[in-house]
C-alpha positions in Angstrom: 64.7 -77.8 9.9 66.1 -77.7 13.2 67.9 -73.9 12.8 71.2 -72.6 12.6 74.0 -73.4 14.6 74.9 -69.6 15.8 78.4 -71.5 17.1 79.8 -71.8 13.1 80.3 -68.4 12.1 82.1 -69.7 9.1 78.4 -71.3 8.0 76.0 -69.2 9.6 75.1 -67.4 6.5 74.9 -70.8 4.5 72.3 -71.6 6.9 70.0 -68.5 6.7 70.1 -68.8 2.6 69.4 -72.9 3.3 66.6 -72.1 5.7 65.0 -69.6 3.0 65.4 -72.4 0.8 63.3 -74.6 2.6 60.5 -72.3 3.1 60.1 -71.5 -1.1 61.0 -75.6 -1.3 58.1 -76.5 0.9 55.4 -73.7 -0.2 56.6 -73.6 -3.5 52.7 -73.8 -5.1 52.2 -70.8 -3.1 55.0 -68.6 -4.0 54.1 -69.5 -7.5 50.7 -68.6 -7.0 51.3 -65.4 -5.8 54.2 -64.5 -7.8 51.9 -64.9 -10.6 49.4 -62.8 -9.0 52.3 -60.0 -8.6 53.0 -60.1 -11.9 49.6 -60.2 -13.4 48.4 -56.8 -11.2 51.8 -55.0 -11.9 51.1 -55.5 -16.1 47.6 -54.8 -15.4 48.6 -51.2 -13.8 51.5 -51.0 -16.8 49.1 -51.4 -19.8 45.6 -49.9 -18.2 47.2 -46.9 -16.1 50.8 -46.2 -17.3 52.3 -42.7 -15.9 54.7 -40.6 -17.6 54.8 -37.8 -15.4 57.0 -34.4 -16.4 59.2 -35.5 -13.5 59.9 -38.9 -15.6 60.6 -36.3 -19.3 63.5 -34.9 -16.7 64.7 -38.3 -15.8 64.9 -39.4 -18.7 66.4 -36.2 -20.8 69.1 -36.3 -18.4 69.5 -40.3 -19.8 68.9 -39.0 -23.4 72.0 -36.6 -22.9 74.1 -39.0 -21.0 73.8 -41.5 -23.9 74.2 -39.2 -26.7 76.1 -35.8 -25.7 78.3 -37.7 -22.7 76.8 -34.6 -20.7 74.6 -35.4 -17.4 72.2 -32.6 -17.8 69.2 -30.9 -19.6 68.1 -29.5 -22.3 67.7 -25.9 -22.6 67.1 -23.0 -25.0 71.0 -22.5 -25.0 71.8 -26.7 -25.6 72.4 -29.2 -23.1 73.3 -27.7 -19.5 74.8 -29.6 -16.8 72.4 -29.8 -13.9 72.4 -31.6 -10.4 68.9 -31.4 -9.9 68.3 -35.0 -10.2 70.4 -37.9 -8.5 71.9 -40.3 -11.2 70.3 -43.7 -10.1 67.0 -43.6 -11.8 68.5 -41.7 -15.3 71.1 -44.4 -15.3 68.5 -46.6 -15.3 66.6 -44.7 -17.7 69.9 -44.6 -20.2 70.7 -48.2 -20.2 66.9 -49.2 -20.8 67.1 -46.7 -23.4 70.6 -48.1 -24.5 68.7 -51.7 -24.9 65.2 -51.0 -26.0 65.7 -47.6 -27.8 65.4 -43.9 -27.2 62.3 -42.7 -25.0 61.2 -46.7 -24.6 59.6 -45.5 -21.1 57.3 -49.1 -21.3 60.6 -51.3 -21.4 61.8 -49.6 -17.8 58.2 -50.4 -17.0 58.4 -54.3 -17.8 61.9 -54.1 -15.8 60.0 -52.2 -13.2 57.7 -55.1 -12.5 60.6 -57.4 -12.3 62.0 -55.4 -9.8 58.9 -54.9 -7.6 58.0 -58.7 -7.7 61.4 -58.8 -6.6 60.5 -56.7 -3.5 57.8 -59.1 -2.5 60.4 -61.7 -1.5 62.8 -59.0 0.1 59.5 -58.0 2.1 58.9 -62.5 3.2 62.1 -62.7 4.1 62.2 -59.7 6.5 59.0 -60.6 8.4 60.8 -64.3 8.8 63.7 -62.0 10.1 61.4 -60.1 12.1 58.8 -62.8 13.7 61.7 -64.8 15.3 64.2 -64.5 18.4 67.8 -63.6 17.2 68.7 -66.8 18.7 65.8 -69.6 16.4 65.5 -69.3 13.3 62.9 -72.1 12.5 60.5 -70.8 14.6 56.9 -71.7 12.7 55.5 -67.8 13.5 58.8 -66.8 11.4 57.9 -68.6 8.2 53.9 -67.7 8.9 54.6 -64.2 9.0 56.8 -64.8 5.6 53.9 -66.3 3.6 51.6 -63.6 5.0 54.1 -60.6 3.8 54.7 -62.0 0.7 50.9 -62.3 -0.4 49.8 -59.1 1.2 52.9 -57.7 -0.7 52.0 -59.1 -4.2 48.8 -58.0 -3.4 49.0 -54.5 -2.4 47.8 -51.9 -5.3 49.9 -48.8 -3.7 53.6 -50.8 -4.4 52.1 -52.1 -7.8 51.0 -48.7 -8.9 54.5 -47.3 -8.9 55.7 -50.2 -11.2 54.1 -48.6 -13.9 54.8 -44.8 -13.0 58.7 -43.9 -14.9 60.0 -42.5 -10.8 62.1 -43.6 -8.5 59.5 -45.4 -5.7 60.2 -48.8 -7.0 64.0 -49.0 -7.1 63.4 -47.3 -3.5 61.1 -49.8 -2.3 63.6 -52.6 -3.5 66.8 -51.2 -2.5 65.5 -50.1 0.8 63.9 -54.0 1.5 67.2 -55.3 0.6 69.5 -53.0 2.7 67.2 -53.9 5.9 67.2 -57.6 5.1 71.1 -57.6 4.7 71.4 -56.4 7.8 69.0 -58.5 9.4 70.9 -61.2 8.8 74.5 -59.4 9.3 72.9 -58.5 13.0 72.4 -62.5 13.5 75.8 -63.7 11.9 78.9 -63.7 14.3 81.2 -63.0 11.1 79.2 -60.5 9.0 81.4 -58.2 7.5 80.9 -59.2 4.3 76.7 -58.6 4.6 77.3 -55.6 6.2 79.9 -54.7 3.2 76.2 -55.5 0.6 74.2 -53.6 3.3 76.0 -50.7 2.4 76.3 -51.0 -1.0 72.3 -51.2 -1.0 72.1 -48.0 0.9 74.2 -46.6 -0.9 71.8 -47.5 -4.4 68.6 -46.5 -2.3 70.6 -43.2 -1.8 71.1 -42.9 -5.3 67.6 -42.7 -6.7 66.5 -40.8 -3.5 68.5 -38.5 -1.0 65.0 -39.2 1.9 66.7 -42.9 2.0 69.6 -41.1 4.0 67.7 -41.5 7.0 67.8 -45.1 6.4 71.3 -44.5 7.1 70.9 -42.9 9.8 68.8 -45.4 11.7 71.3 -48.6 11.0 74.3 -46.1 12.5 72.2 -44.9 15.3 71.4 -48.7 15.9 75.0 -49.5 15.7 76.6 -46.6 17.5 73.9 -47.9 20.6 75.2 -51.3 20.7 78.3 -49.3 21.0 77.5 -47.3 23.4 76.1 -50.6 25.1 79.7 -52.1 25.7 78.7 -55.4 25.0 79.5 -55.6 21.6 82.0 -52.6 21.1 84.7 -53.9 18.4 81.5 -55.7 15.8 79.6 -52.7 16.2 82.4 -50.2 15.6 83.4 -52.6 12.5 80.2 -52.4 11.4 79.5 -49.0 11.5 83.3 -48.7 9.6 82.0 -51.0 6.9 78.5 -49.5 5.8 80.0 -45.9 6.0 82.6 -47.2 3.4 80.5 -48.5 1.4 78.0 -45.7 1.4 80.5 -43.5 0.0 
């Protein structure tokens, strides 16, 4: 492909997703390859080393009371308690797995788990394509070798597959977090991006939600923004910018 024309702001995203395209189009024997691989190592950690820790009983007693009291809290000698020792991201997940599979089904979040994780590994591809190239090509070859590189070493690494198949928070973090940096990788190269800044918000805001550490996720795309502010260059995108993910955060 001979890369986006930066000059079309009304198709620059339409490009980035077309160029993605491509690469899965022309290395699709790979992907598959490896996708399979992903799978088959994230099941393997699920059915041979499966963790319910006690931090996933509190996630998912919280879900348990959600789903059947209407109460977002624990269970105590004295009933169920309200609590806000847990954000609600992961026993919201835990209560509409629980909703679909049945009460205490801890291997069905697991199975949705992997899905999610394999997910990551093509979050993680297309952020070392972001990464690898110039913010003005984006068909540069090292872009979509770094891709095929992160995308195996991703399916491949045993750290990231490991938490598929612990009942926590790590995976939805992992995924959230990949997808909040690629959104605004592209939203940094787009001359109208208020609508991928908009989604890079809302995925901080998610990451946020299964842990409070992804604030400083936040804190590094604003710091990033308020310096191209600072900068002069770019004042009025930046300051939109900034407006957007803050909104969207909260």
């Amino acid at each position: 492909m001979d890369g986006c024309d930066e000059s079309r702001s009304d198709s620059t995203r339409e490009c980035y997703i077309a160029e993605v395209r491509e690469i899965v189009r022309r290395h699709w024997r790979y992907f598959f390859f490896f996708t399979t691989v992903a799978v088959a190592l994230r099941l393997f950690f699920i059915f041979r080393y499966p963790s319910i820790s006690g931090d996933s009983l509190i996630y998912g007693d919280i879900a348990k009371n959600w789903l059947t009291h209407g109460i977002y809290g624990l269970t105590t000698g004295c009933g169920v308690q309200p609590t806000y020792i847990r954000l609600p991201g992961y026993p919201g997940f835990l209560a509409l797995t629980f909703k679909i599979a049945g009460m205490e089904h801890y291997r069905a979040a697991l199975f949705a788990q992997m899905l999610v994780d394999t997910a990551s590994c093509y979050l993680m591809a297309a952020l070392a394509w972001l990464l690898a190239q110039s913010r003005e090509a984006l068909a540069e070859p090292r872009g979509e070798s770094a891709a095929l590189l992160a995308f195996a070493l991703a399916s491949l690494c045993p750290f990231t597959a490991s938490y598929a198949a612990a009942a926590l928070t790590e995976t939805w973090s992992i995924f959230f977090t990949a997808l909040a940096l690629v959104l605004a990788g592209f939203a940094i190269r787009s001359q109208d991006a208020k609508r991928l800044w908009a989604a890079c918000g809302l995925a901080l805001g998610a990451a946020i939600m299964f842990r409070p550490d992804n604030g400083m996720l936040v804190a590094i795309i604003g710091g990033w923004l308020l310096w191209r502010f600072l900068r002069g260059a770019e004042r009025l995108p930046a300051l939109r910018a900034g407006v957007i993910v803050a909104l969207m955060v909260s």
